[in-house]
Backbone atoms as SQL, in Angstrom:
CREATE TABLE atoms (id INTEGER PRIMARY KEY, chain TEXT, resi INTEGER, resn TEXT, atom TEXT, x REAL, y REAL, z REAL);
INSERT INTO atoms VALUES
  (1, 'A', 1, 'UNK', 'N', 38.295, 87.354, 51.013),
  (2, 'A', 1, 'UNK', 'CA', 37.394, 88.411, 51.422),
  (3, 'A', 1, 'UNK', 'C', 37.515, 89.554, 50.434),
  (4, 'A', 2, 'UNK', 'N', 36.478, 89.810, 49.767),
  (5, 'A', 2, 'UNK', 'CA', 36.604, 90.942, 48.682),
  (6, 'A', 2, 'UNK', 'C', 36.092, 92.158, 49.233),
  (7, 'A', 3, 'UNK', 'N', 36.177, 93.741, 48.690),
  (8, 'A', 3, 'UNK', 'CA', 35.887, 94.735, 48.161),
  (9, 'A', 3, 'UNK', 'C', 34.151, 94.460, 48.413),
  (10, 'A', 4, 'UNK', 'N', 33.390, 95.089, 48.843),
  (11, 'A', 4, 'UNK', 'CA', 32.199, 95.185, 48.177),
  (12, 'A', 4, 'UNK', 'C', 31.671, 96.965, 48.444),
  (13, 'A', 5, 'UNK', 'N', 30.486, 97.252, 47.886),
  (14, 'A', 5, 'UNK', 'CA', 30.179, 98.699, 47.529),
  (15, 'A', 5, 'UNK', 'C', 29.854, 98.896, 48.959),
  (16, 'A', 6, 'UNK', 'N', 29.444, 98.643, 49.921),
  (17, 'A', 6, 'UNK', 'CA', 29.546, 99.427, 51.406),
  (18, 'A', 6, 'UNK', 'C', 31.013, 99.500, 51.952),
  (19, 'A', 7, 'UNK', 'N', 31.801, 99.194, 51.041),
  (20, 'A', 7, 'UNK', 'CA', 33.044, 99.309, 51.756),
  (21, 'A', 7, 'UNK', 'C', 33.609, 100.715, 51.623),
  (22, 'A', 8, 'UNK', 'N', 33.693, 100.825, 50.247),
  (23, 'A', 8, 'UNK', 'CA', 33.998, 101.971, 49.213),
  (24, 'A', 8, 'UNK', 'C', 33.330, 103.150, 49.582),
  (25, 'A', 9, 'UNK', 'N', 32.004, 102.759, 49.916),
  (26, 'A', 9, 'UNK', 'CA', 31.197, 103.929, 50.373),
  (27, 'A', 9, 'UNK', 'C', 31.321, 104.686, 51.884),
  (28, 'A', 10, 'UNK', 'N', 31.904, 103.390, 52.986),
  (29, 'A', 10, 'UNK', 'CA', 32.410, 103.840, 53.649),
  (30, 'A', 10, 'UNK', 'C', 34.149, 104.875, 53.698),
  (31, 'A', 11, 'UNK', 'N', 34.576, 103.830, 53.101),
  (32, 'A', 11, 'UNK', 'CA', 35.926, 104.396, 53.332),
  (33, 'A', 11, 'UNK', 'C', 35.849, 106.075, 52.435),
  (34, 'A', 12, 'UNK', 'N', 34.800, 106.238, 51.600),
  (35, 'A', 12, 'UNK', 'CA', 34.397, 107.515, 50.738),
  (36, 'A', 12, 'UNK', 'C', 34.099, 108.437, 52.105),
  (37, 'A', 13, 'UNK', 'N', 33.518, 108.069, 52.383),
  (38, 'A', 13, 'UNK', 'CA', 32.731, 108.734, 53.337),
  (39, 'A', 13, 'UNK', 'C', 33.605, 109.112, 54.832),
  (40, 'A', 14, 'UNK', 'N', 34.376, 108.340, 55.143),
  (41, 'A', 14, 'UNK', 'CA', 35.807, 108.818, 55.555),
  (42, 'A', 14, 'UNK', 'C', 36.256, 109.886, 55.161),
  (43, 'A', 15, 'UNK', 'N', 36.267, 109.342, 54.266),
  (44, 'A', 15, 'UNK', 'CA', 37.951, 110.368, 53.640),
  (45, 'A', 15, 'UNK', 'C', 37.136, 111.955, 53.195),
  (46, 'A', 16, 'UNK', 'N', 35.562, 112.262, 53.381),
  (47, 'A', 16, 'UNK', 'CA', 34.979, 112.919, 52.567),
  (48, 'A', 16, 'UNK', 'C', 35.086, 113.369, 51.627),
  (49, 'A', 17, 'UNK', 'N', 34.714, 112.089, 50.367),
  (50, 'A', 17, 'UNK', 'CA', 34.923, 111.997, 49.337),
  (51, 'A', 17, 'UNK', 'C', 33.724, 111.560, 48.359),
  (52, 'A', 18, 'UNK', 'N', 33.752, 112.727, 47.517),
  (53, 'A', 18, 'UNK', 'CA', 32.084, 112.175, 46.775),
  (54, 'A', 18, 'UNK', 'C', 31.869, 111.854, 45.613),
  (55, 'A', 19, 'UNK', 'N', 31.462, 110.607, 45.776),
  (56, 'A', 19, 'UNK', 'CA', 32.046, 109.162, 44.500),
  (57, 'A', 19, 'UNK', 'C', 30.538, 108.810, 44.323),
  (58, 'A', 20, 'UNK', 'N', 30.258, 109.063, 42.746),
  (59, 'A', 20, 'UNK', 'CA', 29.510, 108.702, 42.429),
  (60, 'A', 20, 'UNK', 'C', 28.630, 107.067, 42.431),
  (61, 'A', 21, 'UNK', 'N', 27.735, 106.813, 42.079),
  (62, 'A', 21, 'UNK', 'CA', 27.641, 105.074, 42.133),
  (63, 'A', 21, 'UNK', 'C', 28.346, 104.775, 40.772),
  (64, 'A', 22, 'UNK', 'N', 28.628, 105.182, 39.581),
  (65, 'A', 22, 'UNK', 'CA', 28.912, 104.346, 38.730),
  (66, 'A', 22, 'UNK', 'C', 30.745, 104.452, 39.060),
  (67, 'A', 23, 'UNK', 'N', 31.228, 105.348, 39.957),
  (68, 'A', 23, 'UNK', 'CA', 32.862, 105.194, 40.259),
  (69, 'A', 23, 'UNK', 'C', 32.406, 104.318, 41.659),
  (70, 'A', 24, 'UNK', 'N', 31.986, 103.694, 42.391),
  (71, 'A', 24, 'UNK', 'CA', 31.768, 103.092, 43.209),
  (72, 'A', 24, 'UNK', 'C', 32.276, 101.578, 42.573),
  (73, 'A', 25, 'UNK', 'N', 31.089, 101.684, 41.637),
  (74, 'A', 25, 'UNK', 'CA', 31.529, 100.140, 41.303),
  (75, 'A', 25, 'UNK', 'C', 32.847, 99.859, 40.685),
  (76, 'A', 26, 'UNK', 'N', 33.136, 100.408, 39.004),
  (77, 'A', 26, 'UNK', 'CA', 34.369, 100.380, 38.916),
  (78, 'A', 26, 'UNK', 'C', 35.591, 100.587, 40.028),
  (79, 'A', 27, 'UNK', 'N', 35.310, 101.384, 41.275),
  (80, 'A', 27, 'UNK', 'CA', 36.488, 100.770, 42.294),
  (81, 'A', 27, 'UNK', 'C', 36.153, 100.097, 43.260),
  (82, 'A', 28, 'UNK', 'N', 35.176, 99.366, 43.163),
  (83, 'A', 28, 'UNK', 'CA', 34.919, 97.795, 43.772),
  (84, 'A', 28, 'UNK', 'C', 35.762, 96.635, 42.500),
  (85, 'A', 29, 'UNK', 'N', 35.416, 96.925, 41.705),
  (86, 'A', 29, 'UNK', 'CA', 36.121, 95.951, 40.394),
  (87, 'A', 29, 'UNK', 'C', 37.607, 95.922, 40.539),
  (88, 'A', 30, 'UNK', 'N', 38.145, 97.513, 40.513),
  (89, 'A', 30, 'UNK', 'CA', 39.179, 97.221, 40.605),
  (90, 'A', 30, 'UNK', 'C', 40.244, 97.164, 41.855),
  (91, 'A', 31, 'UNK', 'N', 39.734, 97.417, 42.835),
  (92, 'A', 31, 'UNK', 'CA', 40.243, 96.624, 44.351),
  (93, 'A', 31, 'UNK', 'C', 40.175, 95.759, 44.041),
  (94, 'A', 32, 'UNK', 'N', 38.883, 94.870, 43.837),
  (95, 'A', 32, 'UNK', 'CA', 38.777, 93.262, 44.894),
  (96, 'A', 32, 'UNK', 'C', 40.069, 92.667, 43.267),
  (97, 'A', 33, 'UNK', 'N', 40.385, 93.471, 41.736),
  (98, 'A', 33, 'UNK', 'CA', 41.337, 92.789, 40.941),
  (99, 'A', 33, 'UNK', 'C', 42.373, 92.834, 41.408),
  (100, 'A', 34, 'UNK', 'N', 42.661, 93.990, 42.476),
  (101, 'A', 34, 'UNK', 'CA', 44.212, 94.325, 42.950),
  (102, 'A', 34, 'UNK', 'C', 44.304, 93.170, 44.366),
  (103, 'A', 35, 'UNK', 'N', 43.521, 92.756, 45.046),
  (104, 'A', 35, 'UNK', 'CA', 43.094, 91.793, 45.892),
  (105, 'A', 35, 'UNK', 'C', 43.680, 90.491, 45.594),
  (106, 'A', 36, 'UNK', 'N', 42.970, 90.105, 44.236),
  (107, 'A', 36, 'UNK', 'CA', 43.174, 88.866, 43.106),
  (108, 'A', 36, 'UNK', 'C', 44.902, 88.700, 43.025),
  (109, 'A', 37, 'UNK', 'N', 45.207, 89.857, 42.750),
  (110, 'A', 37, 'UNK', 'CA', 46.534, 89.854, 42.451),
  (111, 'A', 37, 'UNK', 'C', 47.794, 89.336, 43.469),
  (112, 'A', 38, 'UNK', 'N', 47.086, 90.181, 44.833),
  (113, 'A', 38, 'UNK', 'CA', 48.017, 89.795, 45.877),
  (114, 'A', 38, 'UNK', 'C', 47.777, 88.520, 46.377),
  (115, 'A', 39, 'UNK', 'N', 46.938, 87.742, 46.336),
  (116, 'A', 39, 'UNK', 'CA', 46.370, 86.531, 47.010),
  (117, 'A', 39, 'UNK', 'C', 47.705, 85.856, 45.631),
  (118, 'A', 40, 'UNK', 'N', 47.682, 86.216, 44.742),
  (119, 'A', 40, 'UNK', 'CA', 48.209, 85.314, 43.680),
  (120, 'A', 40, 'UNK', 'C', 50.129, 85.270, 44.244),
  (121, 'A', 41, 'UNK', 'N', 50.659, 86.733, 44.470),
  (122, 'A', 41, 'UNK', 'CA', 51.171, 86.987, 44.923),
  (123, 'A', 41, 'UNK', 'C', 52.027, 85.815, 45.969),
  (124, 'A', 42, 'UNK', 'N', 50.757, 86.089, 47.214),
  (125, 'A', 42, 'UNK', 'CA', 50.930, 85.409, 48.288),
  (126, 'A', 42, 'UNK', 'C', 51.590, 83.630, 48.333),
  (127, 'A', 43, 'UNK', 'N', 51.016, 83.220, 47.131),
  (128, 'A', 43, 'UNK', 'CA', 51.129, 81.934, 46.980),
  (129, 'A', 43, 'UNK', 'C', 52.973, 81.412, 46.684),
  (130, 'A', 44, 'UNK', 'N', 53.011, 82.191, 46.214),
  (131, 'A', 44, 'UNK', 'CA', 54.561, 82.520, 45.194),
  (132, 'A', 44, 'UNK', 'C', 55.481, 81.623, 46.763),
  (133, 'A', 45, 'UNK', 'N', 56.274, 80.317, 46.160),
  (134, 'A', 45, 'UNK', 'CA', 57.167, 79.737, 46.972),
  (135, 'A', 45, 'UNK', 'C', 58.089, 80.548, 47.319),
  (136, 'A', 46, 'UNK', 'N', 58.544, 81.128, 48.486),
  (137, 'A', 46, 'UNK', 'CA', 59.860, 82.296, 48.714),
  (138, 'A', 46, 'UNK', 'C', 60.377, 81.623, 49.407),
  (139, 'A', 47, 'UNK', 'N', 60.869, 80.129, 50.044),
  (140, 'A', 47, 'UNK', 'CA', 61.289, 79.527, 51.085),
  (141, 'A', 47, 'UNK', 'C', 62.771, 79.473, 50.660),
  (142, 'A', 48, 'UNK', 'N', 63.398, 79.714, 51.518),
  (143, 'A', 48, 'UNK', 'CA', 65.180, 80.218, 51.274),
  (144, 'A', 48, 'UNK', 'C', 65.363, 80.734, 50.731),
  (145, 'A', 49, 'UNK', 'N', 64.387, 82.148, 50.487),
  (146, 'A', 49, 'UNK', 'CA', 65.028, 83.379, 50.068),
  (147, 'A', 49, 'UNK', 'C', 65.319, 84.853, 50.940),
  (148, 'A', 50, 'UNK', 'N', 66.665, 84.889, 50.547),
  (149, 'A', 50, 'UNK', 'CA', 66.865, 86.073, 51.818),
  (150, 'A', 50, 'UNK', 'C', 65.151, 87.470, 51.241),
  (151, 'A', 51, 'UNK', 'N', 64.889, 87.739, 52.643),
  (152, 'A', 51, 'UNK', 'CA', 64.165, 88.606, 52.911),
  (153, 'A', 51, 'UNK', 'C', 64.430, 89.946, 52.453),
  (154, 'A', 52, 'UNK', 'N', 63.641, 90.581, 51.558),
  (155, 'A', 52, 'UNK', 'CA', 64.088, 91.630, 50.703),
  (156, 'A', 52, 'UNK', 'C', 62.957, 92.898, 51.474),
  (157, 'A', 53, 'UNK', 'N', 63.156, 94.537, 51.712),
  (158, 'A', 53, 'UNK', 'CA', 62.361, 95.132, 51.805),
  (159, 'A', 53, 'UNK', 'C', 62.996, 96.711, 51.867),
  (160, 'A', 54, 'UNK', 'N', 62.431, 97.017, 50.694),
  (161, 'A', 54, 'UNK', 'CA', 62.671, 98.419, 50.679),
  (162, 'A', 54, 'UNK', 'C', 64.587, 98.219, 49.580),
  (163, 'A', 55, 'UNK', 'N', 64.526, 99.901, 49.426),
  (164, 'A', 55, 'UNK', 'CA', 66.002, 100.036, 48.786),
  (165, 'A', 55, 'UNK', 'C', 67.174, 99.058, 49.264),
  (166, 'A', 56, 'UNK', 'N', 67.170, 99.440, 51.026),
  (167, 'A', 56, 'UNK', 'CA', 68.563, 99.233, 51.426),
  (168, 'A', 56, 'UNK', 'C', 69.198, 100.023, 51.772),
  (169, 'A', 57, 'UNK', 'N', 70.315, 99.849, 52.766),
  (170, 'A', 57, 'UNK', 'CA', 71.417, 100.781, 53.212),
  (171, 'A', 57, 'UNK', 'C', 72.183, 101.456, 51.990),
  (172, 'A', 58, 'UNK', 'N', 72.261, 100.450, 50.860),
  (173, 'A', 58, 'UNK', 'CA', 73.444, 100.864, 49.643),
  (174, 'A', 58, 'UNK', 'C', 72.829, 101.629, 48.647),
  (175, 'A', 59, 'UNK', 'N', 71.764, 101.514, 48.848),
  (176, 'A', 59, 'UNK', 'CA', 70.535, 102.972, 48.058),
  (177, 'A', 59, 'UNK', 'C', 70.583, 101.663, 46.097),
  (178, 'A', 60, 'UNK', 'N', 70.048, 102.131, 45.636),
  (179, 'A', 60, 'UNK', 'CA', 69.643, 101.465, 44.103),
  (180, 'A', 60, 'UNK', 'C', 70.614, 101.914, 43.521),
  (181, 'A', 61, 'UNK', 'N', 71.111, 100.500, 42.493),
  (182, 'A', 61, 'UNK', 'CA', 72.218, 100.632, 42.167),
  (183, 'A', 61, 'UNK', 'C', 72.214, 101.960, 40.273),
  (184, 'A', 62, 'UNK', 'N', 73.471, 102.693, 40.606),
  (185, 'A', 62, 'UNK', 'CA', 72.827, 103.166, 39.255),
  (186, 'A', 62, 'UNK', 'C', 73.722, 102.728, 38.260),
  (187, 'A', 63, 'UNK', 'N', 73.291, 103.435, 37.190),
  (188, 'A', 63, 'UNK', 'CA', 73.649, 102.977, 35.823),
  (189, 'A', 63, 'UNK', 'C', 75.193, 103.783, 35.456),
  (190, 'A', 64, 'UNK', 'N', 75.855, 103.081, 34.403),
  (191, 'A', 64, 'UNK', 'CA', 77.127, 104.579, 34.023),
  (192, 'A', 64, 'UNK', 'C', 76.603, 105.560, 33.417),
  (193, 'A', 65, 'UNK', 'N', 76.929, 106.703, 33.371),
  (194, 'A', 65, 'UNK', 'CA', 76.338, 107.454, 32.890),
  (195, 'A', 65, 'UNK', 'C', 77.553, 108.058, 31.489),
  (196, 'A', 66, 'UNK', 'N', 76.803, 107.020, 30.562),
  (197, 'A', 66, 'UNK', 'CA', 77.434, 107.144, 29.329),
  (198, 'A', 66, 'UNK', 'C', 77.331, 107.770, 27.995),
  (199, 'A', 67, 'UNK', 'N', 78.245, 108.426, 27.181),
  (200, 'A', 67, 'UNK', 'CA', 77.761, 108.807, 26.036),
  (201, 'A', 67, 'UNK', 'C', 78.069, 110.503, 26.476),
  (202, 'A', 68, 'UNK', 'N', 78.080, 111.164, 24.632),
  (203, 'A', 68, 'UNK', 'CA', 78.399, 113.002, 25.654),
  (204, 'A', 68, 'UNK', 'C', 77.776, 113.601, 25.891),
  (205, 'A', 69, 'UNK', 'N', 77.282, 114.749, 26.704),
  (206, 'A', 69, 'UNK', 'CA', 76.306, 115.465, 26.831),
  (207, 'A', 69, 'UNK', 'C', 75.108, 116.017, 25.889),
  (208, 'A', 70, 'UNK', 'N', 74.461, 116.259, 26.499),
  (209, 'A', 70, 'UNK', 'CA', 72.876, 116.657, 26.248),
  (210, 'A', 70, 'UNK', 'C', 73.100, 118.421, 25.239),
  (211, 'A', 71, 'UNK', 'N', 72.952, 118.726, 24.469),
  (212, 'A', 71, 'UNK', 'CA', 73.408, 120.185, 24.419),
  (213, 'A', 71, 'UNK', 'C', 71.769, 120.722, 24.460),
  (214, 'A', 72, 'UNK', 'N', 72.125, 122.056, 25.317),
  (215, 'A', 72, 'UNK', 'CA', 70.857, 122.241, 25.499),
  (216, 'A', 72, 'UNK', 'C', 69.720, 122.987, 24.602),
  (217, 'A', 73, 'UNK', 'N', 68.572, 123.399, 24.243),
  (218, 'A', 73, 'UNK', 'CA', 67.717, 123.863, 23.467),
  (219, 'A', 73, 'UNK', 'C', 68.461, 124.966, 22.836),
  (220, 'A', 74, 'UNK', 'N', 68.591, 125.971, 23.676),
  (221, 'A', 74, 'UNK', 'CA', 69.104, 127.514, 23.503),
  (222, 'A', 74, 'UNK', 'C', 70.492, 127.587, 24.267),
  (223, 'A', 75, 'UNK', 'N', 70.533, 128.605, 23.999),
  (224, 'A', 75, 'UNK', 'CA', 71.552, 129.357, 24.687),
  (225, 'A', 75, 'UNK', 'C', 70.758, 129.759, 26.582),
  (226, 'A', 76, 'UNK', 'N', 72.150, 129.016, 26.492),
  (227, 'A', 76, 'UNK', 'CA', 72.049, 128.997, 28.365),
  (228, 'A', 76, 'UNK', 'C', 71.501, 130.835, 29.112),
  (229, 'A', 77, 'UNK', 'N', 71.980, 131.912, 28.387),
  (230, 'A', 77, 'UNK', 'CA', 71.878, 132.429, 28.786),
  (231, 'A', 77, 'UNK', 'C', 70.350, 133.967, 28.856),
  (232, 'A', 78, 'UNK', 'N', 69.597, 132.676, 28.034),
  (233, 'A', 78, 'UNK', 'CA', 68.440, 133.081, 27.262),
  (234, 'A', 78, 'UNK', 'C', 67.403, 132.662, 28.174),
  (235, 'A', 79, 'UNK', 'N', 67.743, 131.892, 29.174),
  (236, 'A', 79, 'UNK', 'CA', 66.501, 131.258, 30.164),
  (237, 'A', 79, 'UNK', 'C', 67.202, 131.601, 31.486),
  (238, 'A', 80, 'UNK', 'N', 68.917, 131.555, 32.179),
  (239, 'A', 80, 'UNK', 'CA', 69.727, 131.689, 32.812),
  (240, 'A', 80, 'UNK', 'C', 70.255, 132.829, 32.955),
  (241, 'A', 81, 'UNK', 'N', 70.132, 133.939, 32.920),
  (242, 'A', 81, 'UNK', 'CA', 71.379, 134.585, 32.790),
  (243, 'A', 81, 'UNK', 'C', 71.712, 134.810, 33.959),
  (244, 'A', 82, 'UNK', 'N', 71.772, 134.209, 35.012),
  (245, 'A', 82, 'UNK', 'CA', 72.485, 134.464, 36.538),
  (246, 'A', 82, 'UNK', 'C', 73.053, 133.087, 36.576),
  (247, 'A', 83, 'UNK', 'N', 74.136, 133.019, 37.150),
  (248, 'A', 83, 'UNK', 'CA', 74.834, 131.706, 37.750),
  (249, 'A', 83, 'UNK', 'C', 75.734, 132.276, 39.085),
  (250, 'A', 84, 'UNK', 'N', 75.910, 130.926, 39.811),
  (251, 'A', 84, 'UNK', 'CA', 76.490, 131.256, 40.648),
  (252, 'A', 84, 'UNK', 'C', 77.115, 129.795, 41.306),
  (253, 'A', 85, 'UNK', 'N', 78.833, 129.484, 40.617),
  (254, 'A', 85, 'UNK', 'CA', 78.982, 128.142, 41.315),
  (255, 'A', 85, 'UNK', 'C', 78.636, 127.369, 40.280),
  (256, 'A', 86, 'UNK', 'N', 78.108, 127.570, 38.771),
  (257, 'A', 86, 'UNK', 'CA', 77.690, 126.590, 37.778),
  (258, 'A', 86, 'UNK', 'C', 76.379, 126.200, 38.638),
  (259, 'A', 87, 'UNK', 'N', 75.306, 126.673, 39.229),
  (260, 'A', 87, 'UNK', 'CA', 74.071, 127.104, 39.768),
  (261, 'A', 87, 'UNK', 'C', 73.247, 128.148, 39.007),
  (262, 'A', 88, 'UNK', 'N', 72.040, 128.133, 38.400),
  (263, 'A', 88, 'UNK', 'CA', 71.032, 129.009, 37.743),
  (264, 'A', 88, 'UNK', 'C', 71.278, 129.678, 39.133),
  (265, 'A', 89, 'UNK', 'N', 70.509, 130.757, 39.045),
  (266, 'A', 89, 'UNK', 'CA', 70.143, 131.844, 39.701),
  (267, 'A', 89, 'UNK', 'C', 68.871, 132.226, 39.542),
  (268, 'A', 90, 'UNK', 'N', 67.562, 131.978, 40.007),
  (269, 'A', 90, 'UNK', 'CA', 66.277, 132.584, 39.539),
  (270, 'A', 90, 'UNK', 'C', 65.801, 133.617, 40.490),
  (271, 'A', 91, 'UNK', 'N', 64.738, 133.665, 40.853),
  (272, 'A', 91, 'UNK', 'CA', 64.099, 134.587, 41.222),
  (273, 'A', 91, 'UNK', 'C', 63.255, 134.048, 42.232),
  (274, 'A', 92, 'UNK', 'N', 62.869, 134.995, 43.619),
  (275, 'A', 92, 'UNK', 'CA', 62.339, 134.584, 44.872),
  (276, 'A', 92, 'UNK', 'C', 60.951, 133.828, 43.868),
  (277, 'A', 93, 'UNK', 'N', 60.349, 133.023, 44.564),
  (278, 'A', 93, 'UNK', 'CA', 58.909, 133.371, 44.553),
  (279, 'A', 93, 'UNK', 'C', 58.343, 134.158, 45.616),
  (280, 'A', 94, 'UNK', 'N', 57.220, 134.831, 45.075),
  (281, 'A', 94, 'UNK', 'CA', 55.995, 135.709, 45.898),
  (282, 'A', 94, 'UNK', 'C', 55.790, 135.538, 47.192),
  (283, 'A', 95, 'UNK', 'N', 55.701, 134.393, 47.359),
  (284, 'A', 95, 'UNK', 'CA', 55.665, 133.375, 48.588),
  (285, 'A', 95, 'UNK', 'C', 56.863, 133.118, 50.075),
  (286, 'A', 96, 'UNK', 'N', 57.972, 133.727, 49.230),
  (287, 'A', 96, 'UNK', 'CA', 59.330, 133.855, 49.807),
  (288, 'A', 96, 'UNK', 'C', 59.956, 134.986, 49.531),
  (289, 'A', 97, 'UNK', 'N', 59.043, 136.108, 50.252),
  (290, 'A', 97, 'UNK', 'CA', 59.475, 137.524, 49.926),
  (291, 'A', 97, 'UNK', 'C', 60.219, 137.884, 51.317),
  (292, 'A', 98, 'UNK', 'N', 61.281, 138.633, 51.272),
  (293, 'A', 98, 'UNK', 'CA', 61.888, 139.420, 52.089),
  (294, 'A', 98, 'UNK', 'C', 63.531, 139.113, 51.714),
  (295, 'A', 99, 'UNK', 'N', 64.038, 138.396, 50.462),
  (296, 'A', 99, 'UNK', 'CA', 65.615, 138.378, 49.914),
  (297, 'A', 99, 'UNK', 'C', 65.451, 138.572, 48.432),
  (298, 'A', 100, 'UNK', 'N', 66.815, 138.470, 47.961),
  (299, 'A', 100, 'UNK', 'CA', 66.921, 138.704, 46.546),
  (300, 'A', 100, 'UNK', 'C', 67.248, 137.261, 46.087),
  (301, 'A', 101, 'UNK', 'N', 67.624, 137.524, 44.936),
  (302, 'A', 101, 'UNK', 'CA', 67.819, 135.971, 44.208),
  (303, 'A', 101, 'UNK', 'C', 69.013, 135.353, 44.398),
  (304, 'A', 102, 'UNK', 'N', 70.124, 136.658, 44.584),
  (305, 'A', 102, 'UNK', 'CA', 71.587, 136.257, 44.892),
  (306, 'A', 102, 'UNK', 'C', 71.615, 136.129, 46.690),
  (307, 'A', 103, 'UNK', 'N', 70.746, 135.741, 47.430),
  (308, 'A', 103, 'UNK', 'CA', 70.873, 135.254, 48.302),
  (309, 'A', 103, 'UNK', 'C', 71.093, 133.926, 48.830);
């Protein structure tokens, strides 16, 4: 079952969203390809394989983090000059007025 242009136009029209006809079609093309893909997907033998979904309890495994540090552009204290705790220190935004920065 594919994608076709009353679909798009509906689900546009949902979301009130105003999609021209020539972006209509190109995302009819490229749904019903992303469609193609999963049907291809679907086929894929998985029989006795443990069931995989999402990260996991043990979160993604990471990498070492090797080699020496990064030194930075400037002088730290040219973009920084507040710390607190090896913490920048910046400035409220506008938006979050009523403290200071060392709050």
């Amino acid at each position: 079952m594919g994608v076709t242009v009353h679909d798009v136009e509906h689900v546009a029209a949902l979301a009130c969203l105003a999609i021209d006809a020539n972006q209509v079609r190109e995302l009819v093309v490229e749904l019903n390809s992303i469609l193609r893909h999963m049907e291809t997907l679907a086929r894929v033998d998985t029989e006795g394989l443990p069931e995989v979904s999402g990260v996991g309890a043990s979160g993604a495994p990471l990498r070492s983090d090797e080699g020496p540090p990064v030194p930075l552009g400037g002088a730290r204290d040219d973009f920084a000059p507040r710390t607190r705790e090896g913490f920048f220190l910046v400035p409220r935004l506008s938006t979050h007025e009523g403290g200071d920065a060392s709050s």
